[in-house]
N, CA, C and O atoms as a DFTB+ gen file, in Angstrom:
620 C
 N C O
     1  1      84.857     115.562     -75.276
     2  2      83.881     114.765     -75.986
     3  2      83.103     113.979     -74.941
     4  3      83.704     113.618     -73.929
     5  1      81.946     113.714     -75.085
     6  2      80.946     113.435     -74.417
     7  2      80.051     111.999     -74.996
     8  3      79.479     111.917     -76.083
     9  1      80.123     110.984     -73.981
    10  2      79.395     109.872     -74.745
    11  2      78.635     109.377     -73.830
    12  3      79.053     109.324     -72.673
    13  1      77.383     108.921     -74.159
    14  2      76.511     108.393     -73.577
    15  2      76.302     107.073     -73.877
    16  3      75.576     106.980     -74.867
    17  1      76.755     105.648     -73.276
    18  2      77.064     104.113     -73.750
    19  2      75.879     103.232     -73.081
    20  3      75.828     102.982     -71.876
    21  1      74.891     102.778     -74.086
    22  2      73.709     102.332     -73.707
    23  2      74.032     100.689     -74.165
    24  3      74.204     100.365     -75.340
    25  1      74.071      99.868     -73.181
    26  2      73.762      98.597     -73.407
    27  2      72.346      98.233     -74.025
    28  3      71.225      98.497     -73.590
    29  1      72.684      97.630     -75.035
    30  2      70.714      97.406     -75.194
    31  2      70.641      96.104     -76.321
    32  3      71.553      95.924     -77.128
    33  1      69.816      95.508     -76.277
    34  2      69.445      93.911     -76.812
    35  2      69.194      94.362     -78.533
    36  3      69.205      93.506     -79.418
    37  1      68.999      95.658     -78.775
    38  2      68.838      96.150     -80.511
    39  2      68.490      97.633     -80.201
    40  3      67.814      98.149     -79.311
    41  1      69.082      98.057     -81.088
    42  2      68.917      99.426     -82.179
    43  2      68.761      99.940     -83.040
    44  3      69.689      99.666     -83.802
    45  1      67.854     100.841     -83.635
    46  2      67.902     101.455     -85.025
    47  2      67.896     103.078     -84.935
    48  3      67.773     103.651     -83.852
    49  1      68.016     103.660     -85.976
    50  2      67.857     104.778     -85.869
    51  2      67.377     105.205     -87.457
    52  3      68.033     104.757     -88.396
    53  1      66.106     106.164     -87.729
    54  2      65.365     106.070     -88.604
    55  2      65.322     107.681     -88.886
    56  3      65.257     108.386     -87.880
    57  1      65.355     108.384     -90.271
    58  2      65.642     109.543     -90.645
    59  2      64.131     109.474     -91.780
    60  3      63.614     108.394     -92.069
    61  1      63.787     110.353     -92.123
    62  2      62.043     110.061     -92.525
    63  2      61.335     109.483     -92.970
    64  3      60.663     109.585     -93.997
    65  1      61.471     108.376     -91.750
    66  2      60.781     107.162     -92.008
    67  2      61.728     106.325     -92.262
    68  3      61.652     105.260     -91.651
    69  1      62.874     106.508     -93.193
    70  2      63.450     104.826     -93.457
    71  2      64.682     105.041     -92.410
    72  3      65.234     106.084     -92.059
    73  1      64.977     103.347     -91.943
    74  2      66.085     102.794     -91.297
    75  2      67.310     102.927     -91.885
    76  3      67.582     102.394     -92.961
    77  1      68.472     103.962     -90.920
    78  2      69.796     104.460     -91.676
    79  2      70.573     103.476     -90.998
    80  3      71.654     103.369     -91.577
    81  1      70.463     102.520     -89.774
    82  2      71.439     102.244     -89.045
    83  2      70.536     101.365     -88.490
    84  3      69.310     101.466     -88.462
    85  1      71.486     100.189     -87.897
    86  2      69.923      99.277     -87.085
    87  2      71.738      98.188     -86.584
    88  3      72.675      97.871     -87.317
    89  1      71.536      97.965     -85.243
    90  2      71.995      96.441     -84.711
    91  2      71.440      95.907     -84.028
    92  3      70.378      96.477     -83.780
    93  1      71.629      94.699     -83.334
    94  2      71.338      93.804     -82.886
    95  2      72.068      94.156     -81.418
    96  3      72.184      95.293     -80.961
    97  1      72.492      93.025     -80.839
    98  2      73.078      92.932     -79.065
    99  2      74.394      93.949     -79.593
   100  3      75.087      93.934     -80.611
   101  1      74.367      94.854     -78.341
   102  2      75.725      95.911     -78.348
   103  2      75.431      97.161     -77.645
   104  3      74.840      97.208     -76.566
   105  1      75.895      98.235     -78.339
   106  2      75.928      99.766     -77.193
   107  2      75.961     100.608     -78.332
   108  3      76.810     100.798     -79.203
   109  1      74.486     101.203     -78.048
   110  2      73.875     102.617     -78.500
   111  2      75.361     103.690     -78.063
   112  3      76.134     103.674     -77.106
   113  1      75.301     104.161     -78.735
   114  2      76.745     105.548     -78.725
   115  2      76.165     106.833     -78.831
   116  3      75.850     107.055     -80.001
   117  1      75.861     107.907     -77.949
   118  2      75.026     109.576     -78.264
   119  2      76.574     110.161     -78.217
   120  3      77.262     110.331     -77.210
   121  1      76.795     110.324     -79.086
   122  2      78.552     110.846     -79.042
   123  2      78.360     112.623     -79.333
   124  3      77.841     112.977     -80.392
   125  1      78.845     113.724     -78.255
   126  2      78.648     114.836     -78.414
   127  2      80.442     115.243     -78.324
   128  3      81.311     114.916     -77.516
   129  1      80.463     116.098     -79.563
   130  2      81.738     117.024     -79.490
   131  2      81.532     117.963     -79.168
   132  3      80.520     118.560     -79.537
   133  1      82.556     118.555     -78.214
   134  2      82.215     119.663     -77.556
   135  2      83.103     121.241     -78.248
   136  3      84.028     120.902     -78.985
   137  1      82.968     122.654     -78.130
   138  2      84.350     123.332     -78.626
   139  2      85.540     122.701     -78.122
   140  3      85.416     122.012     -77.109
   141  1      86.679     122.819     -78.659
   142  2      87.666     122.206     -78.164
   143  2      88.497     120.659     -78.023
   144  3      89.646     120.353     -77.706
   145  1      87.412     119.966     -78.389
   146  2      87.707     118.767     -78.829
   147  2      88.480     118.398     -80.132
   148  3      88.297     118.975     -81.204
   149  1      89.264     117.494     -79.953
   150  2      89.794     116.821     -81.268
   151  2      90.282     115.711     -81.726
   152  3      89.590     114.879     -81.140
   153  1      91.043     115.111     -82.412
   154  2      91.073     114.090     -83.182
   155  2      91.496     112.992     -81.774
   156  3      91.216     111.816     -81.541
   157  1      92.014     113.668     -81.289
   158  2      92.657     113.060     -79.637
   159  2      92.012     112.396     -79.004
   160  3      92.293     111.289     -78.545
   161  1      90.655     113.254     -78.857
   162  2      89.397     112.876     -77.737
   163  2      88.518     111.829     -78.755
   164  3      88.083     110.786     -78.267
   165  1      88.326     112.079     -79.881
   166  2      87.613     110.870     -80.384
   167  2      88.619     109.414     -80.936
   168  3      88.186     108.268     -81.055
   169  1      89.815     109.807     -81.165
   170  2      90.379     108.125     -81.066
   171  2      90.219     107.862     -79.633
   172  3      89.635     106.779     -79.614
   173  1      90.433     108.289     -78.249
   174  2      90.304     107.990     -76.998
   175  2      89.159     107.036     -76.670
   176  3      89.057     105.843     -76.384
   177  1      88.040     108.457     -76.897
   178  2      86.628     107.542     -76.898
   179  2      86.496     106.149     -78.030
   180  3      85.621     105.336     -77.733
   181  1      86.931     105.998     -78.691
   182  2      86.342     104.622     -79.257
   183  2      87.917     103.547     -78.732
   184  3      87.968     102.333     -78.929
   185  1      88.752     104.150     -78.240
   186  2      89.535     103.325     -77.691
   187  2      88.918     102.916     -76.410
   188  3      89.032     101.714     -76.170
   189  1      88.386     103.519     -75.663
   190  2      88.063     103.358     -74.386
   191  2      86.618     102.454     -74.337
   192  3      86.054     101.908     -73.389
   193  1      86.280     102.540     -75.754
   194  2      84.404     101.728     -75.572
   195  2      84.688     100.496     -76.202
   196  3      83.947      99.523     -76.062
   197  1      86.054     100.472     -77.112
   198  2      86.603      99.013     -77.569
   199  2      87.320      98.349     -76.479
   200  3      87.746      97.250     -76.835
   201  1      87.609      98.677     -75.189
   202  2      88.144      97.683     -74.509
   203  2      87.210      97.818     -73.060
   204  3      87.801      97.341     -72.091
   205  1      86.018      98.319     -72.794
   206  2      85.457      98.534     -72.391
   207  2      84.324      97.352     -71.920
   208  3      83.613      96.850     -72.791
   209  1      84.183      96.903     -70.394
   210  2      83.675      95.636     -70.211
   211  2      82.148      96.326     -69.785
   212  3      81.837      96.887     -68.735
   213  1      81.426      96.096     -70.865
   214  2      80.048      96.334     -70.655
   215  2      79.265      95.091     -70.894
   216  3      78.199      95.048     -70.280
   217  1      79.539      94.114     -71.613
   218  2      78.681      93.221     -71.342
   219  2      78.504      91.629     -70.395
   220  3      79.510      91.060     -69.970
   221  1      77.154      91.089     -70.180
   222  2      77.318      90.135     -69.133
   223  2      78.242      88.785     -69.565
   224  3      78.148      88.214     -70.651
   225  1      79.007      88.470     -68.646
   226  2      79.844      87.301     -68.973
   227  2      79.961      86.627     -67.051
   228  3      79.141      86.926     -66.182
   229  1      80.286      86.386     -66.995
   230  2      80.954      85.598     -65.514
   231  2      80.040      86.759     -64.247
   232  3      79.351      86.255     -63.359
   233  1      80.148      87.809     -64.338
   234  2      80.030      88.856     -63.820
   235  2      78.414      89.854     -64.881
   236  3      78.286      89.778     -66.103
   237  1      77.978      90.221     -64.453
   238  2      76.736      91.809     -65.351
   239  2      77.890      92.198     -66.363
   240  3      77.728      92.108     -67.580
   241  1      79.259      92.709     -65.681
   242  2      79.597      93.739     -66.704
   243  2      81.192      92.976     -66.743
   244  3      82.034      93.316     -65.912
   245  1      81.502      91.908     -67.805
   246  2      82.325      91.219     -67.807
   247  2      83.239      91.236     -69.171
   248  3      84.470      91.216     -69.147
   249  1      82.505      91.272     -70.270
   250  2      83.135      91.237     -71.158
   251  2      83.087      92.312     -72.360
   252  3      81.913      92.587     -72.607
   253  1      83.970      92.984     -73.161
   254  2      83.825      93.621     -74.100
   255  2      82.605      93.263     -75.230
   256  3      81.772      92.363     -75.335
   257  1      83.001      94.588     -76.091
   258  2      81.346      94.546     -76.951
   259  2      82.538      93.563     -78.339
   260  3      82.123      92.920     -79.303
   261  1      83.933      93.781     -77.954
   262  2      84.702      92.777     -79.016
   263  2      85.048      91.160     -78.721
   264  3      85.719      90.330     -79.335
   265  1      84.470      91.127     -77.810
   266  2      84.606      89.702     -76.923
   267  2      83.618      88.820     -77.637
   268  3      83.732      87.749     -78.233
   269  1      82.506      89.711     -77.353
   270  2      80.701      88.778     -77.446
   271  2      80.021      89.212     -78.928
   272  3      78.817      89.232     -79.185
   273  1      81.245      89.587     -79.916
   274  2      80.966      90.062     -81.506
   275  2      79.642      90.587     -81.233
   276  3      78.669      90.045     -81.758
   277  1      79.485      91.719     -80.365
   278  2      78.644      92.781     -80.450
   279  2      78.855      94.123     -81.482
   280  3      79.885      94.197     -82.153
   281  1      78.117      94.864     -81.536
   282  2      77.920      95.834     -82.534
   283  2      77.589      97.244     -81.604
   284  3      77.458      97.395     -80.389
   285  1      77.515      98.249     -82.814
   286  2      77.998      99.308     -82.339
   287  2      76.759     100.163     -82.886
   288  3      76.455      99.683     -83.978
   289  1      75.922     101.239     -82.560
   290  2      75.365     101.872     -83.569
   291  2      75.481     103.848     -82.583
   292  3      75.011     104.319     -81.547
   293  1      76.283     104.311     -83.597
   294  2      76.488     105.656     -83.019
   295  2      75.669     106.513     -83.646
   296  3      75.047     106.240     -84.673
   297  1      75.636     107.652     -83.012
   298  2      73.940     108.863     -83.043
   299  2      75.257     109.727     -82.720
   300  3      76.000     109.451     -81.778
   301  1      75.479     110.856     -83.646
   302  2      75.726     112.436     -82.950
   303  2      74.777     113.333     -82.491
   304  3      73.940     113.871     -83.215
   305  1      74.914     113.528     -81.104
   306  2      74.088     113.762     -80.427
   307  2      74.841     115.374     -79.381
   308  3      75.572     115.238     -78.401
   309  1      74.378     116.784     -79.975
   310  2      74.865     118.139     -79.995
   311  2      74.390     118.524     -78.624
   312  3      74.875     119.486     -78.029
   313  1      72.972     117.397     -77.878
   314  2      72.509     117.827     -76.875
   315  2      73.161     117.511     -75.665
   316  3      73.111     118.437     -74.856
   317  1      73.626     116.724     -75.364
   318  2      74.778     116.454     -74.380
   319  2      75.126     117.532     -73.800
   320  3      74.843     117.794     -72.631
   321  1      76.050     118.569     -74.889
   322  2      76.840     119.663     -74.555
   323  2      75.659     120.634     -74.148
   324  3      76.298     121.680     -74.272
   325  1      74.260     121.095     -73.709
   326  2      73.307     121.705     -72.751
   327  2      73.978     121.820     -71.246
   328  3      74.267     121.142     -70.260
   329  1      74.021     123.242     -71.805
   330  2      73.990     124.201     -70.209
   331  2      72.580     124.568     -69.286
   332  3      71.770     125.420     -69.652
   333  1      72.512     124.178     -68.673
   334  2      70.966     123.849     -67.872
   335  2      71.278     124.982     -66.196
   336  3      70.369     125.065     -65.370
   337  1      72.638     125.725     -65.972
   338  2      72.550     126.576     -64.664
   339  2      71.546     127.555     -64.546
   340  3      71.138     128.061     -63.501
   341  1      70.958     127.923     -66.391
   342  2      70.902     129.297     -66.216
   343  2      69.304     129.410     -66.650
   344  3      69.092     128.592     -67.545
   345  1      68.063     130.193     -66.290
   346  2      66.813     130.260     -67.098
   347  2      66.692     128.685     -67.101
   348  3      67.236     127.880     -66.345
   349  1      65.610     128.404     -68.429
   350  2      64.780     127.370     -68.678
   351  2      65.168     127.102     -70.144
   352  3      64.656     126.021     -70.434
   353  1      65.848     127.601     -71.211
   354  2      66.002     126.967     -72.337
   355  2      67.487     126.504     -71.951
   356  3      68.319     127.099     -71.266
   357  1      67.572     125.214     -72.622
   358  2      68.735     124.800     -73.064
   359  2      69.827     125.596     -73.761
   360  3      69.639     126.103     -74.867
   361  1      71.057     125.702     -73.042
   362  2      72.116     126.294     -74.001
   363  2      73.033     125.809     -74.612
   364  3      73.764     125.074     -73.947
   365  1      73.291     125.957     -75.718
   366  2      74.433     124.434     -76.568
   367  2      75.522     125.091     -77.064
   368  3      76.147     124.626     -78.018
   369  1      75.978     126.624     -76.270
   370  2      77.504     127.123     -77.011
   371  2      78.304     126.428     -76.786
   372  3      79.359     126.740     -77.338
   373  1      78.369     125.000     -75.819
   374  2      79.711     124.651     -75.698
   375  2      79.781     123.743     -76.969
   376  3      80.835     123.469     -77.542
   377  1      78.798     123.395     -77.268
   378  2      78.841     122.306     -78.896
   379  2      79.950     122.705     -79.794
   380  3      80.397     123.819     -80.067
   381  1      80.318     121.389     -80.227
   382  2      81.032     122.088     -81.200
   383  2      80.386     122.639     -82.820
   384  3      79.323     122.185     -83.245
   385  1      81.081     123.504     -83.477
   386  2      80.324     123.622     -84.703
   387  2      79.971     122.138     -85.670
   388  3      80.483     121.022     -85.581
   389  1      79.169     122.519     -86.359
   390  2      78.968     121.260     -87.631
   391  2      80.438     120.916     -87.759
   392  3      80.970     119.917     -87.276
   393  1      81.027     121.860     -88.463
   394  2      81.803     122.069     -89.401
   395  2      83.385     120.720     -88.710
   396  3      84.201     120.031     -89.323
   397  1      83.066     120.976     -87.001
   398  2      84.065     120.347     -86.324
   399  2      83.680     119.248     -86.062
   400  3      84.255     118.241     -86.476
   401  1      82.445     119.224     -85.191
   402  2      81.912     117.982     -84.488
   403  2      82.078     116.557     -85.499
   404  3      82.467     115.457     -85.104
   405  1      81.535     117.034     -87.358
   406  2      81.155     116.084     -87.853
   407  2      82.541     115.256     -88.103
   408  3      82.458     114.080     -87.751
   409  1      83.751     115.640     -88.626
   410  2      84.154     114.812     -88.338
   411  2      84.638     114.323     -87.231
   412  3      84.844     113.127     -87.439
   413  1      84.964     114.637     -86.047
   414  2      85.247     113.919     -85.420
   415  2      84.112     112.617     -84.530
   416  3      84.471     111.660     -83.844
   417  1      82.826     113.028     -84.857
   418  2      81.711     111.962     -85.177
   419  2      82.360     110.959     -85.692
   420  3      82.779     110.128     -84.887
   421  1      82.548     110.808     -86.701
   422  2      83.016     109.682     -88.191
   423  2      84.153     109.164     -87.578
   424  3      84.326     107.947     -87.646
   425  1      85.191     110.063     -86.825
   426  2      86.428     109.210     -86.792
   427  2      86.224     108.473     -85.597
   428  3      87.036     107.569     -85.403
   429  1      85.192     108.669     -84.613
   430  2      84.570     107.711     -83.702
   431  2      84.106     106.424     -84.296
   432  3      84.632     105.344     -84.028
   433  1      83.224     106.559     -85.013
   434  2      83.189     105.367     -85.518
   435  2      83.801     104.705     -86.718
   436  3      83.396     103.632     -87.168
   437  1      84.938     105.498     -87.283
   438  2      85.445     104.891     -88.049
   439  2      87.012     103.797     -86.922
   440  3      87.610     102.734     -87.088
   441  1      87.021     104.672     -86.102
   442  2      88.264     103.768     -85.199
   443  2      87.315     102.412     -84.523
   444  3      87.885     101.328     -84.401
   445  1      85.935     102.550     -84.129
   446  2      85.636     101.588     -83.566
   447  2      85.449     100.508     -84.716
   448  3      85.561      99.298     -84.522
   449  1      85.157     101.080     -85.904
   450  2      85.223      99.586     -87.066
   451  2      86.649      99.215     -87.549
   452  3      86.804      98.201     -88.231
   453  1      87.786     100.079     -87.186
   454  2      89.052      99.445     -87.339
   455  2      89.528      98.578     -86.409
   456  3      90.534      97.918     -86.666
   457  1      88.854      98.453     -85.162
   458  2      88.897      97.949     -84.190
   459  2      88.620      96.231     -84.504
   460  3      89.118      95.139     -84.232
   461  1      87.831      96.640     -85.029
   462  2      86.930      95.223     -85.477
   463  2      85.350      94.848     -85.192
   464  3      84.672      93.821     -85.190
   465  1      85.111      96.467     -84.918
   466  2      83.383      96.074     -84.191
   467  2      82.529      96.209     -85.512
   468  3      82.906      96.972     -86.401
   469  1      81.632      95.630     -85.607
   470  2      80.305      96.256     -86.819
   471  2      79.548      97.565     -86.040
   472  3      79.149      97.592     -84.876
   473  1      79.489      98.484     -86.911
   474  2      79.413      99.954     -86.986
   475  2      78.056      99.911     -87.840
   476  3      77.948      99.249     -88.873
   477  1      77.085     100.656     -87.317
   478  2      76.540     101.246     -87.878
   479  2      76.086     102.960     -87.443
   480  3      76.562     103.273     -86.352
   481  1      75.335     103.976     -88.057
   482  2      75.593     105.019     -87.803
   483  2      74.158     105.487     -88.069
   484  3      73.346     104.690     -88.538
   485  1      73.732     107.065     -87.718
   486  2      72.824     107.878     -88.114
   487  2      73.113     108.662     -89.003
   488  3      74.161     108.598     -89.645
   489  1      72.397     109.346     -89.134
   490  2      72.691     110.412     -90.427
   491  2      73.029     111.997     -89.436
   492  3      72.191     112.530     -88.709
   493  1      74.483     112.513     -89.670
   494  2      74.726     114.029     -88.581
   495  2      73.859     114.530     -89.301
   496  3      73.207     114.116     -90.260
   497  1      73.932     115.886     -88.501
   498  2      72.756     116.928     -88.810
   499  2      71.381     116.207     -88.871
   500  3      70.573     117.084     -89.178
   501  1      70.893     115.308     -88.758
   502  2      69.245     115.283     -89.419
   503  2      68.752     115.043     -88.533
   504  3      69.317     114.441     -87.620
   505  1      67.322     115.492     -88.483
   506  2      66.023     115.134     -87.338
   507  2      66.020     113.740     -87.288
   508  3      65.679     113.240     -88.360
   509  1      66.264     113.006     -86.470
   510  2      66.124     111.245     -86.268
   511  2      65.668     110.487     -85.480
   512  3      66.273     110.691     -84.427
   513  1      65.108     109.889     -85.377
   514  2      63.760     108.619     -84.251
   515  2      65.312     107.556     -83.875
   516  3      66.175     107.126     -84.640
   517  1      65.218     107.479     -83.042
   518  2      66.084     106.419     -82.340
   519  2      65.397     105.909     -81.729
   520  3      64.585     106.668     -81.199
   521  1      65.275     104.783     -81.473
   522  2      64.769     103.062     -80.867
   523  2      65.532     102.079     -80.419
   524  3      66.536     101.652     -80.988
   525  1      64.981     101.615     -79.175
   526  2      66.096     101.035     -78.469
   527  2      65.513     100.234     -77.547
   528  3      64.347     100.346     -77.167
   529  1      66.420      99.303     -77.123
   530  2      65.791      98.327     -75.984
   531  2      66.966      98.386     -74.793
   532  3      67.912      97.602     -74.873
   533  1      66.905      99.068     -74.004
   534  2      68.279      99.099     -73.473
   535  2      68.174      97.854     -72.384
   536  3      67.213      97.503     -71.700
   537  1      69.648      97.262     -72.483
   538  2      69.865      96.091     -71.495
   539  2      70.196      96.359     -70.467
   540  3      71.149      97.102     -70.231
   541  1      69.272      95.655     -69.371
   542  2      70.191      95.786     -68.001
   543  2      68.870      96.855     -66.688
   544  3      68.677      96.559     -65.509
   545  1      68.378      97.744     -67.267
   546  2      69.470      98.708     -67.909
   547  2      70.852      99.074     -67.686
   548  3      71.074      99.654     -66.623
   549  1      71.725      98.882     -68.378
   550  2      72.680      99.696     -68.355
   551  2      73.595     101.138     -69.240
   552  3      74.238     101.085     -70.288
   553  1      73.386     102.063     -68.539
   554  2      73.631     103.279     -69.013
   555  2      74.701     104.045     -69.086
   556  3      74.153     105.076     -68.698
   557  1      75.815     104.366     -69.280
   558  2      77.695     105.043     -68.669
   559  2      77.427     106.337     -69.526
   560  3      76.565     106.570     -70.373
   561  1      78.347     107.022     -69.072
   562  2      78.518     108.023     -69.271
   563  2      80.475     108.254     -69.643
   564  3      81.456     108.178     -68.903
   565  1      80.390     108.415     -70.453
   566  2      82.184     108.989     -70.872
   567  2      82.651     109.822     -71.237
   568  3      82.593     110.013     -72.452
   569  1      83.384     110.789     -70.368
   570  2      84.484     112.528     -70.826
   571  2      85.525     112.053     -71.255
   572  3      86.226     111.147     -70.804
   573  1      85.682     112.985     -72.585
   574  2      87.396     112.701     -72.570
   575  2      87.533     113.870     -72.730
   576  3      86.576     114.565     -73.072
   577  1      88.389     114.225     -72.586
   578  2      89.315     115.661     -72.691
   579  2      90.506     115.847     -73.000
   580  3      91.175     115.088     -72.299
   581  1      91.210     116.494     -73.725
   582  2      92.391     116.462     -74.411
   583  2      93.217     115.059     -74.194
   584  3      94.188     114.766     -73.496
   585  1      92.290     114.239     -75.221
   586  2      92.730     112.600     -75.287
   587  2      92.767     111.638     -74.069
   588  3      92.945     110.433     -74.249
   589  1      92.577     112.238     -72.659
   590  2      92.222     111.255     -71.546
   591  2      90.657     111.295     -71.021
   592  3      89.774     112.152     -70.976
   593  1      90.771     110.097     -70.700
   594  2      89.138     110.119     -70.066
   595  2      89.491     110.844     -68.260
   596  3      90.382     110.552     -67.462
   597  1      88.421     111.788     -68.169
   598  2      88.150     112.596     -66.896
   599  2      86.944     111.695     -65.638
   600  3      85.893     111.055     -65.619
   601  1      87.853     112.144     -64.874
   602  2      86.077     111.715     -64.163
   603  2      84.972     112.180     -63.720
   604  3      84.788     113.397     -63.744
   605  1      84.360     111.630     -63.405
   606  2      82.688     112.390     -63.250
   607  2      83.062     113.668     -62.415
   608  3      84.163     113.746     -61.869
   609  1      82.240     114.545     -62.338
   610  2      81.948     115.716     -61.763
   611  2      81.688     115.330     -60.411
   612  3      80.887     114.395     -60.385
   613  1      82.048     115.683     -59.330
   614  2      81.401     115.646     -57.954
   615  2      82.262     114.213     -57.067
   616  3      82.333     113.738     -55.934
   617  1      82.798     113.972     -58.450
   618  2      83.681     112.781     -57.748
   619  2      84.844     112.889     -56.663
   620  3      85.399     111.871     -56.249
């Protein structure tokens, strides 16, 4: 599973035309399931973004998004998983199907609101405008893989 963790001052995300999801101070979530992923890798990931020191406190990156009653707004996002070695179109076999990805979408953000964060969400499957102010900027990137987080490539 694949997440892309955007610090940013507000968010919404808008499906035709109307607002499905919208916060305030917190971290944009592009959460991609990949084949092979499962219930493992998405409790991981929202374990790992609930104790996760992304925002400024003492330090830029000091305190959790549960520290500073920040919010959460997650996007399933299929493009992540793009294979880019080969030609010029994007390839997305490693995605996972609808049928898989979606829930484990939901149980991402359903663990981060058991957590105690405010959750809001996009609509899976649909064409969607996302808007954002990202803070900092600050941008992370997070693998998990059979329930542990991996590290970057090239590392």
């Amino acid at each position: 599973m694949i997440t892309v963790v955007q610090r940013v001052r507000w968010a919404r995300v808008l499906v035709d035309d109307e607002v499905v999801g919208a916060i305030e101070r917190g971290a944009l979530l592009l959460v991609c399931a990949e084949q092979g992923d499962g219930e493992a890798d998405a409790i991981e990931t929202a374990r790992k973004i609930t104790s996760l020191r992304l925002l400024q406190g003492r330090t830029p990156l000091d305190r959790t998004l549960l520290e500073e009653g920040a919010a959460c707004l997650v996007i399933s996002q299929f493009t992540l998983a793009a294979e880019l070695r080969r030609g010029n179109r994007p390839d997305f076999t490693a995605a996972a199907p609808p049928a898989v990805a979606e829930p484990l979408y939901e149980l991402v953000a359903q663990r981060l609101r058991d957590s105690g964060l405010p959750v809001a969400t996009g609509r899976f499957g649909a064409s969607m405008l996302v808007e954002s102010a990202n803070d900092g900027p600050v941008t992370l990137t997070l693998t998990v893989r059979q329930g542990a987080v991996v590290p970057r490539s090239g590392s």
